[in-house]
N, C-alpha and C positions, 0 to 999 in steps of 0.2 A: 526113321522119319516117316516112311512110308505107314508103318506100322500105327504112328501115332497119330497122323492124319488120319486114316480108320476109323483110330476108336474115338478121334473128336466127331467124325462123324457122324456115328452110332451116337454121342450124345449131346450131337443137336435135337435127334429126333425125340430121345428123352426127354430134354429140353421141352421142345413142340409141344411136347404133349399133355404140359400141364395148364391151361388155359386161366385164363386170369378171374378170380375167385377160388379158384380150387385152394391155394398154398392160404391165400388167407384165412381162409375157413379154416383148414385143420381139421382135416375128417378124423385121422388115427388119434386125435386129442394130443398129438406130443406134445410132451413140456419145452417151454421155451428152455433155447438151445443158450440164453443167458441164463445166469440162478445168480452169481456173486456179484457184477458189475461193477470188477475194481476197475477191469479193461473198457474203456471206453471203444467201441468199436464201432466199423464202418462196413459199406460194401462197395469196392470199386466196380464202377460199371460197367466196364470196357467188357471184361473175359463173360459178362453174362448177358449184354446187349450189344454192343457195336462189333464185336469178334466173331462170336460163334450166331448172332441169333436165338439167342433162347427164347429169352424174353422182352416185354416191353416194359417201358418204366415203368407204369402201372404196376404190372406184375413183379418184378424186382421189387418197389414197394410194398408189396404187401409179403414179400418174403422177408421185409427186413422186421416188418411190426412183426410176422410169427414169429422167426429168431430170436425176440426180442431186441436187436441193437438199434442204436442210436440214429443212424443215417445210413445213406448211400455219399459217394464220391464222385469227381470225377464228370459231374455233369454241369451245363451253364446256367446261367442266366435264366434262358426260356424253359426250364424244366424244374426250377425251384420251385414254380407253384404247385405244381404236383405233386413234391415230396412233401410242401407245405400241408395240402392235404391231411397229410398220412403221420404229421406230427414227426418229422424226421428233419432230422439239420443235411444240411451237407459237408462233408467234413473237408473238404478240399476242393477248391474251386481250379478248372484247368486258367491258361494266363491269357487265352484268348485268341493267339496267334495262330493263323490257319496253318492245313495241313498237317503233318508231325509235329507237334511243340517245340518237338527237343535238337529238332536238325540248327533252325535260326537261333544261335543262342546269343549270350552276354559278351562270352568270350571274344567276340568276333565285331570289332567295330564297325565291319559291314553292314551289320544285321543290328547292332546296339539300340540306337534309336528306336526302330520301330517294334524292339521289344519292350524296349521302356515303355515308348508309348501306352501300347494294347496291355500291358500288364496293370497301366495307374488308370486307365481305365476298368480293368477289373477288380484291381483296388477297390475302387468306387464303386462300383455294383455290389460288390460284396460289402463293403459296408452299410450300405441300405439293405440288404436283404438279410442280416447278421450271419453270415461264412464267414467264419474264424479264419481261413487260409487261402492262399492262392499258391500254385506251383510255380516252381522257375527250375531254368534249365541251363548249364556252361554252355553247350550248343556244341554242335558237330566240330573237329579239328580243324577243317579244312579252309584255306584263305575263301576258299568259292566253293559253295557246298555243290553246287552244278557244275562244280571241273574241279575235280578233286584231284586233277593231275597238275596243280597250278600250288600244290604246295601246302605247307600247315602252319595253322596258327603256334608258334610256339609254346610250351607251356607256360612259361614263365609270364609270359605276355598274356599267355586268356587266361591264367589267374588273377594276374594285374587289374586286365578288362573287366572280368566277372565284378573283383568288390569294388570297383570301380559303379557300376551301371548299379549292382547291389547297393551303394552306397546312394546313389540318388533314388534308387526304389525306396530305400527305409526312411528314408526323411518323409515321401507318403505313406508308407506304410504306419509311420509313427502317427501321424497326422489321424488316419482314419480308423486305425485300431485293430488293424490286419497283419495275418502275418504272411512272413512270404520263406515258404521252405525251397530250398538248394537240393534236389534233386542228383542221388550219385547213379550211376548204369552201370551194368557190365557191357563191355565189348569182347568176351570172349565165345559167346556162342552167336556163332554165325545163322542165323534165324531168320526171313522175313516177317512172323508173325509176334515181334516183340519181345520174345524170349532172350532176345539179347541186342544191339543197339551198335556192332562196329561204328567205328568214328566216331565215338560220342567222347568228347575232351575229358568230362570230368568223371572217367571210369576207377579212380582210387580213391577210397571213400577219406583215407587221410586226407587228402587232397581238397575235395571238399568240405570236410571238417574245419579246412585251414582256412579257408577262401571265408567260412561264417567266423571263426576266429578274428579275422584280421578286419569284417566290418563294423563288429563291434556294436550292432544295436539288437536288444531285445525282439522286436520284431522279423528278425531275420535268422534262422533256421535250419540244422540241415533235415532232410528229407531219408530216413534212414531207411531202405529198401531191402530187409534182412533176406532174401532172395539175391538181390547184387551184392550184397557184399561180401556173403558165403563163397559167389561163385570169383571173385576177383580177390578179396581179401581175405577173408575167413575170421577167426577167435571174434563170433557173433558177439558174445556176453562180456570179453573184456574190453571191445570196443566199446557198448553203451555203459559200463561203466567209467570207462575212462573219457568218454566226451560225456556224460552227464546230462541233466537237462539245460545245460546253458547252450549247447550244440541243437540237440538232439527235440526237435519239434513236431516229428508227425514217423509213422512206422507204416511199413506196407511187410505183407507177407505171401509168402507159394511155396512150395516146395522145391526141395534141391535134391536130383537132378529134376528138370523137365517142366519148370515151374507149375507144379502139378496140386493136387490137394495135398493135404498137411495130414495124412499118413501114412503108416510103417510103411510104405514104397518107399520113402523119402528120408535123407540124413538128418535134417534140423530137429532139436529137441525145443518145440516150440513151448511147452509149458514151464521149462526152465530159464528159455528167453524172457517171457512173461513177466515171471518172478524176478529177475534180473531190473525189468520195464520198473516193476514195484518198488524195487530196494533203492532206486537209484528218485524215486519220488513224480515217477512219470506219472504226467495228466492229459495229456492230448492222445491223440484218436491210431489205433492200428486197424489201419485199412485191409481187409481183406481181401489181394489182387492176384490168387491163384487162378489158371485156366482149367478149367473142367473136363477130365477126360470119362466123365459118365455123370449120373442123375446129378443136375448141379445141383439140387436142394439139400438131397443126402451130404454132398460134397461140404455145403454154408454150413448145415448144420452140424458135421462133425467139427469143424475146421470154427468155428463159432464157439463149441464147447471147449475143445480144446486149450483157446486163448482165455479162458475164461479162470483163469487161476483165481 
């Protein structure tokens, strides 16, 4: 761990260093890191502005127009006009809820309400602004996510809960023409920096596959985080087969172990996942939500080509 805090370190500086115009120009003339564009792709913004500091939006933006993809992720309201700008969508909008999204969840009739709330509220923002998506989260196990020694929500009950609140979110969702993806986590790697999410309820991606099965409206999604589910489930490629596109509404990727860049360090055979995405008639967006343990541009642009079957 020590180890890998280092080399984050080492590149933020990398990061730093590319000041904003540089990535858009393209001094070396490389070719966009898209060429086929079956993959509709994204950049989550977290691991390259709110994480490490790399960069600012601005500049994430203009790494996305060299890459050539689609959008950036993952950012609100007040930052759509700048990607507007730069002719990029957003491919996922966060749900609004401060702090961690994903601690107050659905699951948890504590917390129910005022996710609903701030979520049809982002609904609506994003329907004005045209973001196709917005996140949703089970939420943490715990009866009190501030005294987690006061016991857990059973599962049975925050699946219940979940397409419960799910199910009042899709009747706006339907309404305004957004979708709303079901977000799975692993809780197996004990992490502060997001690498992994202990307590988080809906850590079995069957599990949440089930919870969009049982609400039953197009609008509603799961969130396939082929990073989570590697590390908690695993058989990447029979799972999105076997949930399809009627499940299966938004992709996020990193590597496994370490959620790192998308090469040979790493297990996952992303160009075969890809092809997998194809056969099965996928059209929405695979986020690109690695953390960067050196030059992030190098890192997009392989990790961009890659997905690019």
């Amino acid at each position: 761990m020590l180890k890998r805090s280092a080399t984050l370190s080492a590149a933020m500086f990398a990061g730093a260093a590319l000041p904003s115009g540089l990535i858009a120009s393209n001094p070396d003339k490389s070719p966009k890191a898209v060429r086929n564009g079956r993959i509709k792709q994204v950049l989550a913004s977290w691991p390259f502005m709110d994480r490490a500091e790399f960069w600012s939006l601005e500049q994430l933006c203009e790494a996305a127009v060299d890459l050539g993809v689609s959008g950036i992720e993952l950012v609100g309201p007040d930052e759509w006009p700048t990607m507007k700008k730069y002719n990029l969508v957003c491919g996922m909008s966060p749900n609004g809820m401060p702090g961690l999204p994903f601690v107050k969840g659905l699951n948890n009739m504590r917390y129910q309400e005022e996710v609903i709330a701030t979520t049809k509220r982002r609904i609506e923002e994003c329907a004005e602004a045209g973001v196709p998506n917005v996140i949703a989260f089970t939420g943490y196990k715990y009866l009190d996510v501030d005294n987690p020694e006061l016991g857990d929500v059973p599962l049975d009950e925050g699946a219940d809960n979940t397409v419960k609140g799910l199910k009042e979110l899709a009747l706006h969702a339907e309404k305004y023409g957004v979708n709303i993806c079901l977000e799975h986590l692993n809780t197996r790697v004990p992490d502060p920096h997001l690498f992994g999410t202990p307590g988080y309820q809906g850590d079995d991606v069957d599990y949440c596959a089930d919870i969009v099965r049982r609400v039953g409206s197009s609008r509603v999604k799961l969130l396939f985080d082929i990073y989570h589910v590697q590390i908690m489930n695993g058989d990447v490629i029979s799972r999105i087969r076997e949930y399809g596109t009627d499940i299966i509404g938004h992709i996020h990727t990193a590597g496994v172990p370490g959620r790192c860049e998308l090469d040979e360090t790493q297990e996952l055979n992303y160009p075969a996942i890809m092809r997998a995405l194809l056969e099965i008639g996928y059209e929405g967006y695979v986020g690109q939500e690695f953390v960067p343990t050196r030059n992030p541009m190098q890192g997009l642009r392989e990790a961009v080509s890659i997905c690019d079957v």
